[in-house]
ZAMARGU-4260 file (C-alpha; in steps of 0.2 Angstrom, whole numbers, plus 5000, padded with zeros to 4 digits):
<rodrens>
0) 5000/5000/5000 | 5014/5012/5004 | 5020/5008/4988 | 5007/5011/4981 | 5004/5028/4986
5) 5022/5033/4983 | 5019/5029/4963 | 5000/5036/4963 | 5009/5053/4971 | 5024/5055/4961
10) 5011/5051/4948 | 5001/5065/4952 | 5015/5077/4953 | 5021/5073/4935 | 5006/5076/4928
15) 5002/5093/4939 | 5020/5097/4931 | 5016/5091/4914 | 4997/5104/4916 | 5008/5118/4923
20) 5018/5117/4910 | 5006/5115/4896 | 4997/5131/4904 | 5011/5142/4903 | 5016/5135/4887
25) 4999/5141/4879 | 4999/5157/4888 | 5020/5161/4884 | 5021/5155/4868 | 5012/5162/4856
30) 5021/5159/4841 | 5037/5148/4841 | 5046/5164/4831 | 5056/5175/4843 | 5063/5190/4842
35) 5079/5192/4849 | 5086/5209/4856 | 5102/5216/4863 | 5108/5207/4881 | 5109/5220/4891
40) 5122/5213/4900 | 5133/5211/4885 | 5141/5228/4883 | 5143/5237/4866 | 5159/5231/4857
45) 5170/5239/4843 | 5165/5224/4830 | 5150/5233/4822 | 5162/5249/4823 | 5175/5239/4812
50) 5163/5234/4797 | 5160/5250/4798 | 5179/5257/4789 | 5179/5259/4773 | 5187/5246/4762
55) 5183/5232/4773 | 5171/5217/4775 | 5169/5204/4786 | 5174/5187/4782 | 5156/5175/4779
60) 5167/5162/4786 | 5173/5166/4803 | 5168/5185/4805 | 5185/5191/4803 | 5191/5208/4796
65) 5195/5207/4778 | 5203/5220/4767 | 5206/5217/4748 | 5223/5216/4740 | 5219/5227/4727
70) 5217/5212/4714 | 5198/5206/4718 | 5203/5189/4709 | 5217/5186/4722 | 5205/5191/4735
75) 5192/5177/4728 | 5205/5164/4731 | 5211/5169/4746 | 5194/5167/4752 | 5188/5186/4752
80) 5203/5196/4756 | 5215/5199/4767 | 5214/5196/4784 | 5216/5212/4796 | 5233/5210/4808
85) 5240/5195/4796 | 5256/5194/4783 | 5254/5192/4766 | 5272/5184/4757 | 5274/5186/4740
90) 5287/5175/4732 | 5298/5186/4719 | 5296/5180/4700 | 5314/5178/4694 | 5314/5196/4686
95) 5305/5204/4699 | 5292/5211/4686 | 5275/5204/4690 | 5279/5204/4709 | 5278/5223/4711
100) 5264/5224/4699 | 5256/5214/4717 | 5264/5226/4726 | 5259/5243/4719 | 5239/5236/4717
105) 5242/5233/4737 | 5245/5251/4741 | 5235/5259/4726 | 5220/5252/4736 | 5225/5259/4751
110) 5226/5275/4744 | 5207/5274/4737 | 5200/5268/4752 | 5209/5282/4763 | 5218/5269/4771
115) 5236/5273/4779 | 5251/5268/4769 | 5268/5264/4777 | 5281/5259/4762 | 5298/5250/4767
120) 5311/5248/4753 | 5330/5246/4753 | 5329/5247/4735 | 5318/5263/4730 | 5312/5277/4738
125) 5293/5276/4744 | 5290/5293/4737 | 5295/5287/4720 | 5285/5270/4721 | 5270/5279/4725
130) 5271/5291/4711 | 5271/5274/4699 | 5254/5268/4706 | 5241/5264/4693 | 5224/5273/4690
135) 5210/5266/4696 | 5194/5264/4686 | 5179/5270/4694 | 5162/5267/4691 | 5156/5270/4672
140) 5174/5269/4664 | 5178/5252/4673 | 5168/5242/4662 | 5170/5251/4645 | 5189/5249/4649
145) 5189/5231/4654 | 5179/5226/4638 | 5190/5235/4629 | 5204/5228/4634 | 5198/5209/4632
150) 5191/5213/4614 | 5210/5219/4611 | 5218/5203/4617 | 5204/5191/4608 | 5212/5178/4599
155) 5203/5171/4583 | 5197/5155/4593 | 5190/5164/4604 | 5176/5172/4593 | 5172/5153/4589
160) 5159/5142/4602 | 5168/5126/4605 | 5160/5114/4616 | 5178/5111/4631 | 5181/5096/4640
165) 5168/5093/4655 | 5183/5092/4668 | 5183/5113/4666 | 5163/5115/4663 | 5162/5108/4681
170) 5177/5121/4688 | 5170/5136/4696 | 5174/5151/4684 | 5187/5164/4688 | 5180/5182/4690
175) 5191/5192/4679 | 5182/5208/4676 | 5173/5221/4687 | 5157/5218/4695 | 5145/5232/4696
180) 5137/5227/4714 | 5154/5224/4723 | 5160/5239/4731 | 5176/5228/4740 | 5192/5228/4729
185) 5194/5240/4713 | 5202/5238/4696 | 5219/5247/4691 | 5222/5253/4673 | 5241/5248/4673
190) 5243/5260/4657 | 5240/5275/4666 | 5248/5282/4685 | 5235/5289/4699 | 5233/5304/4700
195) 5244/5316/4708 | 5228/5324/4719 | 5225/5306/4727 | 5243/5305/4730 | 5244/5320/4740
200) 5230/5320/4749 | 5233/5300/4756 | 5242/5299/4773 | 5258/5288/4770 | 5275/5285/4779
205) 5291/5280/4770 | 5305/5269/4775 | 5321/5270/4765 | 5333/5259/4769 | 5350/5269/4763
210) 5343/5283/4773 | 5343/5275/4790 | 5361/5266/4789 | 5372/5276/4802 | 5391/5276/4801
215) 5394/5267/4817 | 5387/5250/4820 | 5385/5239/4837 | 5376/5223/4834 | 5376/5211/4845
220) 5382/5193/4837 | 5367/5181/4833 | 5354/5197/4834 | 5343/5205/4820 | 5353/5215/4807
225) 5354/5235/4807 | 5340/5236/4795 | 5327/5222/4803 | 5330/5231/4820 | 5327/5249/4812
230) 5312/5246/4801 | 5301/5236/4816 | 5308/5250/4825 | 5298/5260/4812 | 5283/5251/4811
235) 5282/5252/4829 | 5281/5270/4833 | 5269/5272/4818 | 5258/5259/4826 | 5258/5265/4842
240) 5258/5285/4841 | 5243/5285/4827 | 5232/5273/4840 | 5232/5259/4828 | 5232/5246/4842
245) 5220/5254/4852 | 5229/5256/4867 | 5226/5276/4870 | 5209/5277/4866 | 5213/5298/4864
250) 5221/5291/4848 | 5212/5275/4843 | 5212/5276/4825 | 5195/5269/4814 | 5206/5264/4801
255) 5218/5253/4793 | 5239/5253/4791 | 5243/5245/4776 | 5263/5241/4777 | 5272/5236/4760
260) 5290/5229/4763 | 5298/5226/4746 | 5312/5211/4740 | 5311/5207/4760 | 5328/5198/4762
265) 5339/5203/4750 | 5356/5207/4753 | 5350/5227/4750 | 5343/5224/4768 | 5360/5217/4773
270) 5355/5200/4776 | 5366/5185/4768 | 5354/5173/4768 | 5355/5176/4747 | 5372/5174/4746
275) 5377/5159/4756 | 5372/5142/4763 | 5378/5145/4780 | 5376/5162/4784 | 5378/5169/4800
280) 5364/5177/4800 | 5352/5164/4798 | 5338/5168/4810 | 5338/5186/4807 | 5324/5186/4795
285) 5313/5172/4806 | 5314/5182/4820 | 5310/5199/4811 | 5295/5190/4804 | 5290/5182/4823
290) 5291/5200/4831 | 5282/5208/4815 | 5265/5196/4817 | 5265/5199/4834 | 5264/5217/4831
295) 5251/5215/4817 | 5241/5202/4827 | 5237/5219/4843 | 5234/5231/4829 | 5222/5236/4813
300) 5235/5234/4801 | 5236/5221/4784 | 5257/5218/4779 | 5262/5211/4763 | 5280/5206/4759
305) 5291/5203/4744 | 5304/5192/4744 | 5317/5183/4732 | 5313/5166/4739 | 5323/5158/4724
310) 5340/5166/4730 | 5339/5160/4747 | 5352/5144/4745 | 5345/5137/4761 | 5329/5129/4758
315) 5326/5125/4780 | 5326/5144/4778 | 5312/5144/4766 | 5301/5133/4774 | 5303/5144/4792
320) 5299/5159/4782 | 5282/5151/4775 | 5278/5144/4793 | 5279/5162/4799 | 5269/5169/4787
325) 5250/5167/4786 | 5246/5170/4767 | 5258/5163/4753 | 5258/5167/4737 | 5271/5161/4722
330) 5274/5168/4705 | 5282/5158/4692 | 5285/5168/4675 | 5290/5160/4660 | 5303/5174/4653
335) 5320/5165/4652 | 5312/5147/4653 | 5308/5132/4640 | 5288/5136/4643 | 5290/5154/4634
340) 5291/5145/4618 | 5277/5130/4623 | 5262/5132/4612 | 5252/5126/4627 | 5259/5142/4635
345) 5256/5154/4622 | 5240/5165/4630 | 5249/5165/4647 | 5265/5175/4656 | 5268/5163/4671
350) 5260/5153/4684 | 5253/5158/4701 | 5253/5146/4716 | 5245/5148/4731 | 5255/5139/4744
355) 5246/5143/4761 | 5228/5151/4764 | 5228/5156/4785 | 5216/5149/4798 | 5219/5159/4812
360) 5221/5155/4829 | 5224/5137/4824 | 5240/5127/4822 | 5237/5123/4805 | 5233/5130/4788
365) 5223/5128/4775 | 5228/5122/4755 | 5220/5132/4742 | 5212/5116/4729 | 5214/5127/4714
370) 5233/5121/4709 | 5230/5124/4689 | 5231/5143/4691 | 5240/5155/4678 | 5242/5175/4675
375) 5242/5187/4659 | 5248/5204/4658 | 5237/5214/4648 | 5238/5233/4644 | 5227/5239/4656
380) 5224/5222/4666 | 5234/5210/4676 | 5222/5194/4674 | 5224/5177/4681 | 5212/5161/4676
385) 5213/5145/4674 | 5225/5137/4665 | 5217/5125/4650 | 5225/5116/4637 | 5223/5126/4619
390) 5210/5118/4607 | 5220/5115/4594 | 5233/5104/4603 | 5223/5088/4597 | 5226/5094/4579
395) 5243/5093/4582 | 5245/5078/4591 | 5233/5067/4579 | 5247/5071/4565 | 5262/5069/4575
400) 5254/5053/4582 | 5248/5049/4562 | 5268/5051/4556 | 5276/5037/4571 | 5269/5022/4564
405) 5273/5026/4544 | 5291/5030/4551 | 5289/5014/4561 | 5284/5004/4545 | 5298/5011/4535
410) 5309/5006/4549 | 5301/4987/4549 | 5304/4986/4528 | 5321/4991/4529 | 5326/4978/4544
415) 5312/4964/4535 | 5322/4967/4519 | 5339/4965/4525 | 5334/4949/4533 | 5325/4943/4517
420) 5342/4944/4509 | 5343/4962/4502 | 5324/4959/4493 | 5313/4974/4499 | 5298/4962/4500
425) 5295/4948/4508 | 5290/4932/4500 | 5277/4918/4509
</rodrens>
């Protein structure tokens, strides 16, 4: 019995709880669509105030900052832009031509976003680099000028509607020209230089190397080189006197720093790492880049960095540079090389590879899949797609492949006839 009315009680308490609830369910929830508000508790942060600086956008993957390189096909592969507070390492073509275009569409959209420019070089003056930024196409002109630049560079084949291999029908299609609904990235007319009103009214700091060497040197051994230890020197007064890490908020800046350190590395800088296997300066450059990210990482600042990666004789080197930089970017170009000549080449100036895409605050990267990526200089445009195979290589090969066997059976008569006994046919 006491059992009993242990299980009829508990049983009536579930369902008095079960009615309760039921009850305040109908009277609560009206609709199962809420509203959510504000917390209250939550105060306001700076990540709405952010979004907010022009030239920027968050990412739709992880809600990080991005800034565009100034190429908005580069910014497409890099997975919307460039990350706010990370380094962007651009390995030197051979003849450092293609390299700096990368460089100067870095900075020339700094200038039209009213971003802040700090230019470091060993090799030119900033002033001079500035003055050789390209102009940008705004608006109307932007697409008359784009199509006029792609019907200049059609090919014959071009005009034709050929039915391509299903392997690149499937392939997502490279966006080469402008958009009219994107406002993020602009396009550069590489046959004409900014104008000099933009240039003057942009805020920007210069860094020239030859400028800053002093006649007397004391370096400790095993330390950064004079030019390492003068340009983060550099980079961090600018960073912390304008507010750009936040720290005074007197001073806190609503903008972005875009740095630009050109041919990073080279002996110019006064590092050896170019010159010899074992230099005694080995880690000089690893632990410039450590300290740089660690001052990106506190501040709104983006960095990208040139560097002749294919005069480095020490490829440990290499593969420490790449671990210390979050977005790796390689340019191959075929002047000099046995593919300037290749018919498969023909429509293309060199090959872009893109060796590391970050994922931040994580101990890993990512790998871009695209791997079949190639560039072309155009007169106003620097382009890069897909690389394809030309249409008419099966042509070529279907009479190359038609000629082996007549030289094959040419090749079988004269041995068949010399075994016949000299006769040139052979008798069953």
């Amino acid at each position: 019995m006491a059992a009993a009315a242990t299980c009829g009680t508990s049983a009536g308490n579930k369902g008095c709880t079960s009615a309760a609830a039921a009850a305040a369910g109908g009277k609560n929830n009206v609709t199962s669509f809420q509203r959510k508000g504000p917390r209250a508790s939550v105060p306001d942060s700076g990540c709405a105030r952010l979004v907010s600086i022009a030239g920027t956008r968050p990412s739709v993957r992880n809600g990080q900052l991005l800034v565009s390189t100034g190429l908005p096909a580069l910014d497409q592969l890099l997975g919307g832009g460039l990350a706010v507070g990370t380094v962007l390492l651009i390995e030197e073509d051979k003849y450092n031509i293609y390299s700096s275009l990368l460089f100067k569409y870095f900075l020339a959209e700094g200038v039209i976003n009213g971003h802040t420019l700090l230019v470091a070089s060993a090799k030119e003056d900033p002033a001079d680099i500035l003055q050789e930024l390209p102009a940008p196409l705004l608006d109307d002109n932007c697409k008359k000028d784009f199509d006029e630049d792609v019907g200049n560079h059609k090919t014959p084949e071009s005009n034709i509607k050929m039915k391509i291999a299903w392997r690149y029908q499937l392939l997502p299609k490279m966006e080469p020209g402008p958009v009219s609904s994107s406002r993020f990235g602009h396009y550069y007319d590489l046959s004409k230089r900014m104008p000099q009103e933009l240039i003057e009214t942009s805020k920007w700091h210069g860094f020239f190397f030859p400028e800053k060497l002093s006649p007397t040197l004391n370096i400790e051994p095993c330390s950064l080189t004079h030019g390492y230890i003068k340009l983060l020197q550099f980079i961090q007064n600018v960073i912390y006197e304008e507010g750009f890490d936040g720290s005074n908020p007197q001073k806190k800046q609503k903008n972005i720093l875009r740095i630009g350190i050109q041919n990073l590395g080279s002996p110019l800088w006064g590092d050896d790492i170019c010159c010899t296997e074992n230099c005694d300066n080995s880690h000089s450059l690893t632990k410039f880049l450590y300290v740089l990210r660690g001052l990106l990482r506190t501040s709104l600042s983006a960095c990208i960095i040139t560097m002749p990666t294919h005069l480095i004789q020490n490829k440990a080197i290499i593969a420490r540079v790449t671990n210390l930089s979050d977005t790796v970017v390689g340019l191959e170009s075929f002047i000099g090389s046995e593919r300037e000549t290749n018919p498969l080449y023909k429509d293309y100036h060199g090959l872009i590879h893109i060796r590391q895409i970050p994922r931040l605050n994580n101990l890993i990267y990512d790998v871009s899949d695209v791997k079949d990526l190639a560039f072309k200089l155009k007169r106003k445009l620097f382009t890069i797609e897909r690389l394809h195979l030309p249409p008419d290589l099966s042509d070529t090969v279907s009479r190359s492949s038609k000629q082996i066997p007549a030289a094959s059976s040419r090749l079988l008569g004269q041995e068949c006839g010399v075994m016949a006994g000299g006769r040139k046919h052979l008798d069953f």
